[in-house]
C-alpha positions as CSV (number, residue, x, y, z in Angstrom):
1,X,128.5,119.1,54.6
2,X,131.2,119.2,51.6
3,X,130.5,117.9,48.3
4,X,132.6,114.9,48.6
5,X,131.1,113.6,52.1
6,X,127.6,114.2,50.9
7,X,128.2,112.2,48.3
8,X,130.1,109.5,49.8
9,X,127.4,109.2,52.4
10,X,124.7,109.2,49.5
11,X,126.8,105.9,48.1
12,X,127.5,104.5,51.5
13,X,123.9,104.8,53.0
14,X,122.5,102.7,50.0
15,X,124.9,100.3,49.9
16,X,124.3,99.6,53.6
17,X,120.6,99.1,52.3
18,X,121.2,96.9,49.9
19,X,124.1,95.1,51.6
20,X,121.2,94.2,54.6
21,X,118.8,93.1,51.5
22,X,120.9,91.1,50.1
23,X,121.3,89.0,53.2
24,X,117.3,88.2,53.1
25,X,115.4,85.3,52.3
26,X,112.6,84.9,50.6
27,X,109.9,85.0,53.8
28,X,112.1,88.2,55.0
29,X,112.3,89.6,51.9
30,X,108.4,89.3,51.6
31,X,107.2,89.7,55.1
32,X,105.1,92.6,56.1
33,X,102.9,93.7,58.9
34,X,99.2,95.4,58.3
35,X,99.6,98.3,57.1
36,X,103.5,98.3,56.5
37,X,105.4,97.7,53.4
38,X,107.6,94.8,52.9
39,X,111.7,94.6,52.2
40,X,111.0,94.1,48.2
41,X,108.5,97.1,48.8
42,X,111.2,99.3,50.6
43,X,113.5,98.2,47.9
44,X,111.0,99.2,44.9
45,X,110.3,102.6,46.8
46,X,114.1,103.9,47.0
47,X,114.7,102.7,43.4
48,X,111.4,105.2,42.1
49,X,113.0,107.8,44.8
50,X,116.1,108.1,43.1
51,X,115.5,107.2,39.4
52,X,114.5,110.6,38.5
53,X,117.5,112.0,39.7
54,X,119.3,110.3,37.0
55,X,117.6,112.3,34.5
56,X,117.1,115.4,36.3
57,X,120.5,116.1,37.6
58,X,122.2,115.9,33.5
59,X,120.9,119.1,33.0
60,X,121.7,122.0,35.1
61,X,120.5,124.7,32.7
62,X,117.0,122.6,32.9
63,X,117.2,123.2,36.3
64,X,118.0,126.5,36.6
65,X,115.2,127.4,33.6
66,X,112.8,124.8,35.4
67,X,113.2,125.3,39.1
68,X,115.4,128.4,39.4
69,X,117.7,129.3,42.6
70,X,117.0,129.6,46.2
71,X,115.9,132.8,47.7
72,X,116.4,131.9,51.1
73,X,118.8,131.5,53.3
74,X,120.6,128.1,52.8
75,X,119.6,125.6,55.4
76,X,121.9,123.1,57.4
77,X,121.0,119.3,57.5
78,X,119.1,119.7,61.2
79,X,117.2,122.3,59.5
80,X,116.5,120.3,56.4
81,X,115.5,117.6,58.3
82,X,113.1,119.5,60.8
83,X,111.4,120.8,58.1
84,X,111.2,117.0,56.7
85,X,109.8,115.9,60.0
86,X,107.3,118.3,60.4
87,X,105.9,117.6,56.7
88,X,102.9,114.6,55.8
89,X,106.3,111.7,55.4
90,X,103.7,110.1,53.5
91,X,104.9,109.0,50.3
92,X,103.6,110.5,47.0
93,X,101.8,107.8,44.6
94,X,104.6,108.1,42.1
95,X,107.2,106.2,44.9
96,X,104.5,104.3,46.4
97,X,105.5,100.3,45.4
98,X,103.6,97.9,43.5
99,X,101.2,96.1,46.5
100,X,103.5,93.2,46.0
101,X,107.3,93.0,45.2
102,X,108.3,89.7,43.9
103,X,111.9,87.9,45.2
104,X,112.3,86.9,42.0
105,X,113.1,90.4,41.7
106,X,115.5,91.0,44.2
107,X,118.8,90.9,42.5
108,X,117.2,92.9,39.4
109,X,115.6,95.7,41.6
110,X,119.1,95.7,43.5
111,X,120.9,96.0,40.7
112,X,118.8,99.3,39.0
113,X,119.2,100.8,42.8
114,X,123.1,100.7,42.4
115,X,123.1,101.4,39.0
116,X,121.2,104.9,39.6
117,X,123.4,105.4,42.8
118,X,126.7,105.1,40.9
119,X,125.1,107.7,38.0
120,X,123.9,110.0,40.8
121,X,127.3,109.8,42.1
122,X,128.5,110.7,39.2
123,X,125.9,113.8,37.9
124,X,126.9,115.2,41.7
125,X,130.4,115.8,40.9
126,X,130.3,117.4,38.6
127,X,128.4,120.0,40.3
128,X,130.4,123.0,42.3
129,X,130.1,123.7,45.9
130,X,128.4,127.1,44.4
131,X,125.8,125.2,42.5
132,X,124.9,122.7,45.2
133,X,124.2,125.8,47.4
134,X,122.0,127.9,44.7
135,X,120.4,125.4,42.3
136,X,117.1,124.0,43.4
137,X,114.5,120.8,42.9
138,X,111.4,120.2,44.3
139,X,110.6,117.9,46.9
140,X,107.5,116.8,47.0
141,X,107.1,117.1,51.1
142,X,109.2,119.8,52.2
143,X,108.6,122.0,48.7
144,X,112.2,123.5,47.2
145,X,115.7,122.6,48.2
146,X,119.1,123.5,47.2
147,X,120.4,119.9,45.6
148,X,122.6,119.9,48.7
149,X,119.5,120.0,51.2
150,X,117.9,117.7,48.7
151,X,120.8,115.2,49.0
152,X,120.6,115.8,53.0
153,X,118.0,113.6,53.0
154,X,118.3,111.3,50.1
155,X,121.2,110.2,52.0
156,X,119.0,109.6,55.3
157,X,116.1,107.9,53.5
158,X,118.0,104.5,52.7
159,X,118.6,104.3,56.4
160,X,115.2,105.1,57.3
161,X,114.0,102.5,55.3
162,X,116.5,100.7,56.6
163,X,115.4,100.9,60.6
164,X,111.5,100.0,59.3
165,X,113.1,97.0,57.7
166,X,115.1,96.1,60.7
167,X,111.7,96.6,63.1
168,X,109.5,94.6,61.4
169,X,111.8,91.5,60.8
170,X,112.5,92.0,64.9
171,X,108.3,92.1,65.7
172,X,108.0,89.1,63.1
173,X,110.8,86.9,65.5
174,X,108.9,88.3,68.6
């Protein structure tokens, strides 16, 4: 995918996100099944997903220095997100949410999710096609990725998140 339509799809996949969260009241907002984490929770989680891409991605000489270049060959989004599949998906305790996510919170949390978004955005393009290809970062499931694979599925998480949003509201109606 080219620079421009992973990053629009980065932006757009977010905003659908926080476009559905918006929409939720307080009960929806804070309803959860056992074992399943609520809206505010999935909200918290993408906001500590993203934030350290906001300091990571300023420095592209740390990145190189820190996590070097691929030595692979480069792997297209199905690929990326086999790999993803077949890994744990359980998230790491740094992005696990607080137990419980306030609604007082909503507009705040939403707000430092489109903040970071908008400064991702922005970090992105100034990267070439070259450097998105070659430059790596870890992920903590799937192990290195080219920021482009990287950004494969930071775009598809929101939506993820998304769908278990969107499941549980549906089983709490049923």
């Amino acid at each position: 995918m080219e620079k421009q339509k992973l990053i629009q799809t980065f932006v757009t996949n977010h905003e659908m996100v926080l476009n559905a969260i918006d929409l939720l009241t307080e009960q929806e907002f804070n309803y959860h099944s056992e074992g399943k984490w609520s809206a505010g929770q999935q909200l918290q989680h993408l906001l500590l997903t993203i934030q350290p891409f906001s300091t990571v991605l300023i420095r592209k000489d740390f990145i190189l220095d820190k996590f070097g270049t691929i030595n692979r060959v480069i792997w297209d989004e199905q690929t990326v997100f086999k790999h993803y599949l077949s890994s744990s998906r359980k998230a790491p305790e740094q992005f696990i949410p607080d137990e419980y996510v306030f609604f007082s919170t909503k507009k705040e949390l939403m707000a430092a999710v489109l903040k970071n978004v908008k400064n991702i955005q922005e970090l992105l393009l100034s990267f070439s096609e070259d450097e998105l290809d070659t430059l790596t970062l870890p992920h903590p499931l799937v192990g290195r990725l080219t920021i482009r694979e990287m950004f494969y599925l930071m775009s598809y998480h929101p939506l993820h998140h998304l769908k278990q949003i969107k499941e549980q509201l549906l089983e709490k109606d049923a």
